[in-house]
MIZADREN-269137 format. One record per residue (C-alpha): residue number from 1; x, y, z. Coordinates in Angstrom, 2 decimals. Layout:
<rec num="NUM" px="X" py="Y" pz="Z"/>
...
//
This chain:
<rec num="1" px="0.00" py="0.00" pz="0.00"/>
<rec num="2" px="1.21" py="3.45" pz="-0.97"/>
<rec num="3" px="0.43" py="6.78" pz="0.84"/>
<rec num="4" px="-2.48" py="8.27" pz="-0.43"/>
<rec num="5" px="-4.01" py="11.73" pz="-0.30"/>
<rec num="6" px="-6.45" py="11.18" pz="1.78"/>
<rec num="7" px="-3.58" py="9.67" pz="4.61"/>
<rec num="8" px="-2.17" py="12.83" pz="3.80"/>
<rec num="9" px="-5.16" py="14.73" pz="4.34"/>
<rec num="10" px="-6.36" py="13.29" pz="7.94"/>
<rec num="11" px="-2.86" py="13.27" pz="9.02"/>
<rec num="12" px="-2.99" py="17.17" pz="8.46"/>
<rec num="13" px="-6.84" py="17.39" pz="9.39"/>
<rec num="14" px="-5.60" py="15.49" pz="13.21"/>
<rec num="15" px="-2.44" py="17.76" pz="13.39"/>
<rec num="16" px="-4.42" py="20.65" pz="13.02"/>
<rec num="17" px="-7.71" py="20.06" pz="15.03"/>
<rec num="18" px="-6.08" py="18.14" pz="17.79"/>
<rec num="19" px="-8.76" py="15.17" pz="17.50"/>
<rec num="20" px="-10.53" py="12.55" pz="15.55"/>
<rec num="21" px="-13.67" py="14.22" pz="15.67"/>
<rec num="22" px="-12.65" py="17.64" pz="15.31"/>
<rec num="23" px="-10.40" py="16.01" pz="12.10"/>
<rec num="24" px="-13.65" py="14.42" pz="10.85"/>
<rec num="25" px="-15.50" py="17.78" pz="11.29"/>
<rec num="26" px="-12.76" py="19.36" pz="9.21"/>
<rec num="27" px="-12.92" py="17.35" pz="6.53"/>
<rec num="28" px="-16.75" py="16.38" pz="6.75"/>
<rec num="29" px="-16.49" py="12.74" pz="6.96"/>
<rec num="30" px="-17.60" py="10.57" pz="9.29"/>
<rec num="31" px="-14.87" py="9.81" pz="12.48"/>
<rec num="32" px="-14.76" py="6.12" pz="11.55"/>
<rec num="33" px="-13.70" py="7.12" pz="8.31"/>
<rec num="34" px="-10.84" py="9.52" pz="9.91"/>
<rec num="35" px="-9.84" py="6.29" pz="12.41"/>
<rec num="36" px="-9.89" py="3.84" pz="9.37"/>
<rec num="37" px="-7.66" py="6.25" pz="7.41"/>
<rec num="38" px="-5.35" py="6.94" pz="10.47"/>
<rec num="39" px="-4.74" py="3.20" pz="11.31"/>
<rec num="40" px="-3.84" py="2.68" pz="7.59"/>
<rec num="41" px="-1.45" py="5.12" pz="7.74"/>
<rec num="42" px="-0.07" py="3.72" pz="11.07"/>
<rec num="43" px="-0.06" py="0.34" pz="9.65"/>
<rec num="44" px="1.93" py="1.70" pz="6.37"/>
<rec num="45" px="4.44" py="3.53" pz="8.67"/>
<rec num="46" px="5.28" py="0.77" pz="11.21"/>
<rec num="47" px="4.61" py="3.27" pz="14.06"/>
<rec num="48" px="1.88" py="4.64" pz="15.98"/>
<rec num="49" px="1.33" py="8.55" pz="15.11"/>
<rec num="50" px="-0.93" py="9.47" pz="18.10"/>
<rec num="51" px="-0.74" py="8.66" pz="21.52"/>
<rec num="52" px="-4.51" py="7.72" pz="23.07"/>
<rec num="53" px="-5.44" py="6.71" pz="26.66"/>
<rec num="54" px="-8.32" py="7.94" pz="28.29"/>
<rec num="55" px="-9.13" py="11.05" pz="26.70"/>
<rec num="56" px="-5.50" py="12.04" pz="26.25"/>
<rec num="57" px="-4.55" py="12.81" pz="22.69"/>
<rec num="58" px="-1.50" py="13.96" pz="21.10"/>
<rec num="59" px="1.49" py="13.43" pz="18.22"/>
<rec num="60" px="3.94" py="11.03" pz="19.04"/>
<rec num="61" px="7.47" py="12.19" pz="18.52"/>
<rec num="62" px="7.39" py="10.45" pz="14.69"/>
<rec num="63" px="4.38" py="12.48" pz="13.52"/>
<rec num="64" px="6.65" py="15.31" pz="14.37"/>
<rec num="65" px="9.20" py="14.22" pz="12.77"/>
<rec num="66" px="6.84" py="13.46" pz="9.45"/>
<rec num="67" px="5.01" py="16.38" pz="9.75"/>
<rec num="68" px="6.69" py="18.65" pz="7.65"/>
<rec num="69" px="7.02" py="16.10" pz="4.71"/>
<rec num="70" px="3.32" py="15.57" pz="5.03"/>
<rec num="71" px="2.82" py="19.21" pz="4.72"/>
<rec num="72" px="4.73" py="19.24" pz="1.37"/>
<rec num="73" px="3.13" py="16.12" pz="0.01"/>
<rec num="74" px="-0.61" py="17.67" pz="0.49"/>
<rec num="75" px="0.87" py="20.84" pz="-1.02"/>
<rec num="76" px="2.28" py="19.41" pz="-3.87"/>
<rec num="77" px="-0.74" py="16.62" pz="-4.67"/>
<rec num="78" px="-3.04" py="19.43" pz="-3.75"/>
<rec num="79" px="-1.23" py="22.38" pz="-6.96"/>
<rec num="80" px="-1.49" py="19.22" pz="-9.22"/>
<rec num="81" px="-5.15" py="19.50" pz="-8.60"/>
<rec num="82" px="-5.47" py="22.51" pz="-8.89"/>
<rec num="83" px="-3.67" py="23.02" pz="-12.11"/>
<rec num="84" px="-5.65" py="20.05" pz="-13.42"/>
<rec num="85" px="-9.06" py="22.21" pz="-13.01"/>
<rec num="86" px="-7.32" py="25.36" pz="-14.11"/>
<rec num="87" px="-6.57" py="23.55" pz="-17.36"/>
<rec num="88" px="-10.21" py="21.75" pz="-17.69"/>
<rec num="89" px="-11.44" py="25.58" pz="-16.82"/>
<rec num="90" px="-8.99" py="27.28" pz="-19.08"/>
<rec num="91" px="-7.83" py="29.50" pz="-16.42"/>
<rec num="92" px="-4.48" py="31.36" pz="-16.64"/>
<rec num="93" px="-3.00" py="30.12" pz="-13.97"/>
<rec num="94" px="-2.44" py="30.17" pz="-10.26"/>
<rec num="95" px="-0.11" py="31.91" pz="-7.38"/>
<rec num="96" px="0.34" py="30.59" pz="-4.03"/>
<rec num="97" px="1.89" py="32.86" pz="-1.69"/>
<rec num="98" px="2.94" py="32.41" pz="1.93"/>
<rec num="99" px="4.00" py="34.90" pz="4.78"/>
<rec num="100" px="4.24" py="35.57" pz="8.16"/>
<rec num="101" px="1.97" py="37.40" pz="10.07"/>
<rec num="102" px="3.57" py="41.00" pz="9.24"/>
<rec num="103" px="2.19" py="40.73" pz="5.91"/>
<rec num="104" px="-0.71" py="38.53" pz="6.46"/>
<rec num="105" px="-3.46" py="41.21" pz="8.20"/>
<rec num="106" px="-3.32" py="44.60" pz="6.61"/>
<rec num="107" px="-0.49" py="44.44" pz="4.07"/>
<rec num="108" px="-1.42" py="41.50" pz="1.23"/>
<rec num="109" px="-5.32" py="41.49" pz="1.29"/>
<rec num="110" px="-5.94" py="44.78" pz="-0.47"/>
<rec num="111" px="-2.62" py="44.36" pz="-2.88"/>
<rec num="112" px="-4.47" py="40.67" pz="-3.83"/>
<rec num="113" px="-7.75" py="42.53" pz="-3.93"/>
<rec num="114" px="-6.51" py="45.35" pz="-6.62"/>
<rec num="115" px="-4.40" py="42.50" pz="-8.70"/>
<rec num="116" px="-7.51" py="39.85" pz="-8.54"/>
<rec num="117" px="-9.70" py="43.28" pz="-10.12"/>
<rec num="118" px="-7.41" py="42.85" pz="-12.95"/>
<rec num="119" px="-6.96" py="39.14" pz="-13.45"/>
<rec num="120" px="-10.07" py="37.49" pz="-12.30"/>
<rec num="121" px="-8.92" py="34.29" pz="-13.64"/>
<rec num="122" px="-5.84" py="33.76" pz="-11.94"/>
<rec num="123" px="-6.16" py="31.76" pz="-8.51"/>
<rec num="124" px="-4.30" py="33.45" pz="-5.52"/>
<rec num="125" px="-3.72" py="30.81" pz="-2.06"/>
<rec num="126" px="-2.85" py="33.12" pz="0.72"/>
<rec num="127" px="-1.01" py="30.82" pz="3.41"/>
<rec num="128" px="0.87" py="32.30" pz="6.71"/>
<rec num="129" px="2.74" py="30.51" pz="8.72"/>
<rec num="130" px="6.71" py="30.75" pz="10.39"/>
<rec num="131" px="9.21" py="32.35" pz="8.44"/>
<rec num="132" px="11.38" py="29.13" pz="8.51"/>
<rec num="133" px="8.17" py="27.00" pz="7.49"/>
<rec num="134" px="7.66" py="29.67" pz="4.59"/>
<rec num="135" px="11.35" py="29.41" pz="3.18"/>
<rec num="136" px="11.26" py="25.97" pz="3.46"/>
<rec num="137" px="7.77" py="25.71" pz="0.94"/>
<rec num="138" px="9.67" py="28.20" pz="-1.35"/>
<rec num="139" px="12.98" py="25.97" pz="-1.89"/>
<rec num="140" px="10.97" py="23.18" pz="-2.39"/>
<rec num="141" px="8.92" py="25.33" pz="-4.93"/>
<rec num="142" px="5.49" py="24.39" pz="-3.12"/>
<rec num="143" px="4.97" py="28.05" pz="-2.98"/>
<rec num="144" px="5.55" py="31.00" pz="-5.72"/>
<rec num="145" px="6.09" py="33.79" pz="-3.40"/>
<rec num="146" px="7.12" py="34.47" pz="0.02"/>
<rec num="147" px="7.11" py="37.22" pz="2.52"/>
<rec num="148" px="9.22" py="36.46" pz="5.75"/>
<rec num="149" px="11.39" py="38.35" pz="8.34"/>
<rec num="150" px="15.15" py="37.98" pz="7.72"/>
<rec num="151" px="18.13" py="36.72" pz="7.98"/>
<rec num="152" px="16.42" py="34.23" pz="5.09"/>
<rec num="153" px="17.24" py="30.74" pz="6.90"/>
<rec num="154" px="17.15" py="28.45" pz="3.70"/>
<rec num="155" px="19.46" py="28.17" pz="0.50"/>
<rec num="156" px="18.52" py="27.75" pz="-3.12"/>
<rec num="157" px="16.35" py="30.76" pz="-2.31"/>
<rec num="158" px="16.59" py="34.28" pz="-4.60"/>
<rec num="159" px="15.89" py="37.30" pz="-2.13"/>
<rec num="160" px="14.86" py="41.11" pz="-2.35"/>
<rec num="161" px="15.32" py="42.86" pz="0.75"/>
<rec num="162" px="13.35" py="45.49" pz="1.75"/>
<rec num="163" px="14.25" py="48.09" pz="5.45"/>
<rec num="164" px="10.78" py="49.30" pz="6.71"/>
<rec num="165" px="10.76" py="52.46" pz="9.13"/>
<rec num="166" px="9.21" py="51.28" pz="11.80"/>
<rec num="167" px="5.76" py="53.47" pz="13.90"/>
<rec num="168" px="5.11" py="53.92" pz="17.35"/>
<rec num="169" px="1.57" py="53.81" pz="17.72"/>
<rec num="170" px="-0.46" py="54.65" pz="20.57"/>
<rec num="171" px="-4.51" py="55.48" pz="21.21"/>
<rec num="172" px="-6.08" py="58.52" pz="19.79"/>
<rec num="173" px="-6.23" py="60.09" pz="23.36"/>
<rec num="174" px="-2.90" py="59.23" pz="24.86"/>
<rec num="175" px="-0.85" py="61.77" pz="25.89"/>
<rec num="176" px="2.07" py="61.34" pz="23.49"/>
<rec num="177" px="-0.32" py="62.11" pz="20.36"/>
<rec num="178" px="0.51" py="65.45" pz="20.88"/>
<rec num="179" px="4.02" py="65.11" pz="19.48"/>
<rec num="180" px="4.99" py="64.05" pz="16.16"/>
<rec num="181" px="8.17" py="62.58" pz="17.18"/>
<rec num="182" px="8.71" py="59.66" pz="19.96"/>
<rec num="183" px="12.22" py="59.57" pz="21.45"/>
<rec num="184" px="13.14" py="56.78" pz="23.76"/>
<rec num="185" px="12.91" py="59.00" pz="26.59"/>
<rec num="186" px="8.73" py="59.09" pz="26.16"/>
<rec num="187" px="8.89" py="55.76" pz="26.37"/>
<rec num="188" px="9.82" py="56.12" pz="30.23"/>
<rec num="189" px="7.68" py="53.94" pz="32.43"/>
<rec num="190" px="5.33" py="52.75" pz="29.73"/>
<rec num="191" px="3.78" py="50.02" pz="29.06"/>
<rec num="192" px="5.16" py="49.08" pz="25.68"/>
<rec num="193" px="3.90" py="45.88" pz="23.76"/>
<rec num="194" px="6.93" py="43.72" pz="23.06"/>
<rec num="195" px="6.85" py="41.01" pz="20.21"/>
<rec num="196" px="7.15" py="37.28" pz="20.69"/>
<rec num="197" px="10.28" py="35.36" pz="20.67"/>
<rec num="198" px="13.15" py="38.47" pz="21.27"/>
<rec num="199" px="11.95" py="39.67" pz="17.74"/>
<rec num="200" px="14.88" py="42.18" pz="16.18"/>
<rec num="201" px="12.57" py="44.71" pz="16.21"/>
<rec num="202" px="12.45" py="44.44" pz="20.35"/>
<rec num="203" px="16.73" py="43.99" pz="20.41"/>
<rec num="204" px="16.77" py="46.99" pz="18.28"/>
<rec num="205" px="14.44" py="49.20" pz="20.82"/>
<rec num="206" px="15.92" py="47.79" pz="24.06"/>
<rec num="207" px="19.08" py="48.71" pz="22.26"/>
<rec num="208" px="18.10" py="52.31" pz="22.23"/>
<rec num="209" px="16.50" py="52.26" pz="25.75"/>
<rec num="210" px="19.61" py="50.70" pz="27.15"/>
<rec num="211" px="21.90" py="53.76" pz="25.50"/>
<rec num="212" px="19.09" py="56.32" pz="26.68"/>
<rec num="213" px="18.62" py="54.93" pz="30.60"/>
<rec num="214" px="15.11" py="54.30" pz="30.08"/>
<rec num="215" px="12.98" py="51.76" pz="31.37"/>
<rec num="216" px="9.85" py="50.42" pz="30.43"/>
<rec num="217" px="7.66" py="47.63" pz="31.44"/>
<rec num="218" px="7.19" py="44.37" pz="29.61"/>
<rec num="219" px="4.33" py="42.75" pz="30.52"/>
<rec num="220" px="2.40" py="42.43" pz="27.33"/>
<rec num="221" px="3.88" py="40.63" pz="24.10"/>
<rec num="222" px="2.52" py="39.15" pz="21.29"/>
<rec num="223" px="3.30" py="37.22" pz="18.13"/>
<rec num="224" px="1.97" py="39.39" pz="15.49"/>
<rec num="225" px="2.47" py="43.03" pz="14.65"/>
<rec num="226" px="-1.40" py="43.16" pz="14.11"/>
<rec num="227" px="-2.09" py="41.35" pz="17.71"/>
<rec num="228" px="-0.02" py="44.72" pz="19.37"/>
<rec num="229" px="-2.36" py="47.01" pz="17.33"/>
<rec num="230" px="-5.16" py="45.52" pz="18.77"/>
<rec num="231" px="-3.70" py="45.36" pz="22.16"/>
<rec num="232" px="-3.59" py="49.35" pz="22.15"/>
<rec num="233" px="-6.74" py="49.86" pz="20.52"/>
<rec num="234" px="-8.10" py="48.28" pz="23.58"/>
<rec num="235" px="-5.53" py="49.42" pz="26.25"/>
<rec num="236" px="-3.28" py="52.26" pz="27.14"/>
<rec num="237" px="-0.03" py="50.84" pz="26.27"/>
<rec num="238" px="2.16" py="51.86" pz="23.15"/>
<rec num="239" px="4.44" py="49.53" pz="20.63"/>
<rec num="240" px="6.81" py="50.15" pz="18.38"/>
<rec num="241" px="5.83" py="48.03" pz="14.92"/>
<rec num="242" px="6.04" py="48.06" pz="11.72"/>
<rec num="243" px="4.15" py="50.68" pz="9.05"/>
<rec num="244" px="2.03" py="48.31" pz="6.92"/>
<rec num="245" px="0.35" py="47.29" pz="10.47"/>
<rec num="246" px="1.20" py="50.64" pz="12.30"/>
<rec num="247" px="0.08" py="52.99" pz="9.36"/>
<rec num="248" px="-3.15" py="51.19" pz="8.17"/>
<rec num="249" px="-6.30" py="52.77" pz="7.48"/>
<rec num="250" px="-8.08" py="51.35" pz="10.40"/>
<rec num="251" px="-11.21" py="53.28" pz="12.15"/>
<rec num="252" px="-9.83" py="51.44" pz="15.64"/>
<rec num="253" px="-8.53" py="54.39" pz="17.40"/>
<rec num="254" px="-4.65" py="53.79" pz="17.07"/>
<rec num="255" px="-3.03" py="56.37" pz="16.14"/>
<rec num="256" px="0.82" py="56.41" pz="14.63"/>
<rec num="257" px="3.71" py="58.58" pz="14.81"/>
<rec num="258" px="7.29" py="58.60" pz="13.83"/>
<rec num="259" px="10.25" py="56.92" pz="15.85"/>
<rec num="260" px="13.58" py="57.99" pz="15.90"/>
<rec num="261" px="16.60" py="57.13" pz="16.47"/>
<rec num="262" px="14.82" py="54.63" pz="13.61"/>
<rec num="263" px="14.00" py="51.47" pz="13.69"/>
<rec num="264" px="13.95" py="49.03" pz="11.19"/>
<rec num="265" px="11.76" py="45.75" pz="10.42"/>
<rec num="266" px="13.83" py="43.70" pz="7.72"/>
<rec num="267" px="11.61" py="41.90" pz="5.20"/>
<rec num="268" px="12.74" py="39.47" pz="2.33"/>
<rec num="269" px="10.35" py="38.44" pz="-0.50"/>
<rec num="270" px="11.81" py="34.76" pz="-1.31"/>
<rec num="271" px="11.21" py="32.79" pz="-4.92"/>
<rec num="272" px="12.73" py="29.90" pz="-5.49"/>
<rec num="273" px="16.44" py="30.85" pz="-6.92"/>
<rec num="274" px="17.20" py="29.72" pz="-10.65"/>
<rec num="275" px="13.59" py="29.18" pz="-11.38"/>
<rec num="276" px="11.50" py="32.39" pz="-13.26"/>
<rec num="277" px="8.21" py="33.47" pz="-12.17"/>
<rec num="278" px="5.49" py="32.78" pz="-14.53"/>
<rec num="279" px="4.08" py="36.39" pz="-16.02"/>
<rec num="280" px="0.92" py="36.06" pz="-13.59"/>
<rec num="281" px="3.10" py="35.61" pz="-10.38"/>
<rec num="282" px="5.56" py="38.09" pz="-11.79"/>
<rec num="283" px="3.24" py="40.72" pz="-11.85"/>
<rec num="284" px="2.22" py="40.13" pz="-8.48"/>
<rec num="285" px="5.36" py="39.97" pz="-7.16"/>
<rec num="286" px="6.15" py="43.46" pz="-8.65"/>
<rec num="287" px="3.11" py="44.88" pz="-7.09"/>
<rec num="288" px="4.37" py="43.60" pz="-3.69"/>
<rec num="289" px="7.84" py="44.87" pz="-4.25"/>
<rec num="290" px="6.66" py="48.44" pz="-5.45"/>
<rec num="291" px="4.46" py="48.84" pz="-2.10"/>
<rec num="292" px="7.22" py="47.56" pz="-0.01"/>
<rec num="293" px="9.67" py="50.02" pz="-1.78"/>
<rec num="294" px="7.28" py="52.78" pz="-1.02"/>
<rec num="295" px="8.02" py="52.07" pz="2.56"/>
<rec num="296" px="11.41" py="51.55" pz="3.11"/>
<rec num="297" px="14.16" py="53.36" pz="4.12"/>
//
């Protein structure tokens, strides 16, 4: 027996919701259908995937290990698919672009609005997910175009690297929205929303607070750029982020103003090196570097 799509599919479907029934929810069919699927795939293996005793659930150490290869099998069965119907359709094409969350909330959606305007037949798959997890789709060449933080941490990839100014932004009726410039020094005895995982954008402001004796407090963080905009739309903290999250159009109260000394949020947009862009993806991927461009310092 040979792994299958569908093995592919549950696997994913289980990794993602966490159960068999939530997995069989996902992918409406029935949960004996998920456990049949799931023990064939076991059986094919030669190891157990899930651990299951009384109510406990969870990925044994191989599914971990497999996980990412799974994730590039469905991806790559699941284009084939998709270019099949394209062709039965006659459809132009397809794009599938991945990023992290920078990119994901207020940057991409209107840029794939405007381009789908002009090329309603194209197909655009919006993924986000880790930067590493994104690089790694793009040298495999499961994924046209990428969006991820630097340093790029795969080879075989070709990179354009765009310096964003980063924003401090702050609610409408803080105090500080009566300046148009935020120094370290306002920052003193803040609140200020720090971003998961010592993110360089953090290093490069505790940098500057360091060299400026200021302290602040650091009780808030979060993983996404668009998580700390909502944070002080609700609060009275501030964070220092970057524009296409800080600067967006958003009737939520946040306000933005300028940082200096400066600091930057490094972006890369990865293709897979030695391998062209078709002319749908291409102009895409122009539109994405000329609004980046438009921001950078």
């Amino acid at each position: 027996m040979q792994v299958k799509q569908r093995h592919l599919e549950v696997f994913e479907a289980i990794m993602a919701a966490g159960s068999i029934s939530r997995a069989a929810t996902q992918l409406n069919i029935s949960q004996p259908a998920v456990s049949i699927a799931l023990a064939n795939l076991e059986d094919l293996c030669g190891f157990k995937l899930f651990k299951r005793d009384r109510g406990f659930f969870a990925p044994t150490r191989e599914a971990l290990l497999l996980q990412d290869d799974m994730t590039q099998g469905l991806l790559a069965l699941t284009r084939v698919s998709q270019r099949v119907s394209e062709i039965h359709a006659g459809s132009t094409g397809s794009i599938r672009i991945a990023t992290n969350g920078a990119m994901a909330v207020h940057f991409l959606p209107p840029l794939i609005a405007a381009y789908h305007r002009d090329h309603s037949d194209v197909s655009i798959d919006i993924m986000v997910r880790s930067s590493r997890q994104v690089a790694d789709w793009v040298s495999h060449r499961q994924i046209d175009i990428g969006l991820i933080d630097t340093p790029v941490p795969v080879a075989g990839l070709h990179a354009e690297l765009f310096n964003l100014e980063c924003v401090c932004v702050m609610h409408q009726d803080d105090p500080l929205a009566a300046k148009q410039v935020i120094t370290p020094a306002d920052l003193a005895g803040r609140s200020v929303v720090a971003i998961t995982g010592q993110h360089m954008v953090d290093r490069q402001l505790d940098t500057l607070l360091a060299e400026s004796n200021v302290t602040v407090e650091r009780h808030l963080s979060s993983y996404f750029f668009a998580i700390a905009r909502n944070i002080i739309a609700a609060g009275t903290a501030l964070a220092i982020i970057d524009p296409t999250n800080g600067m967006a159009n958003v009737t939520d109260g946040v306000i933005w103003r300028r940082f200096q000394p400066c600091i930057t949020h490094e972006l890369a947009i990865i293709t897979p090196a030695g391998q062209p862009l078709g002319h749908t993806a291409a102009d895409l991927y122009q539109r994405i570097a000329t609004s980046l461009q438009k921001l950078a310092v």
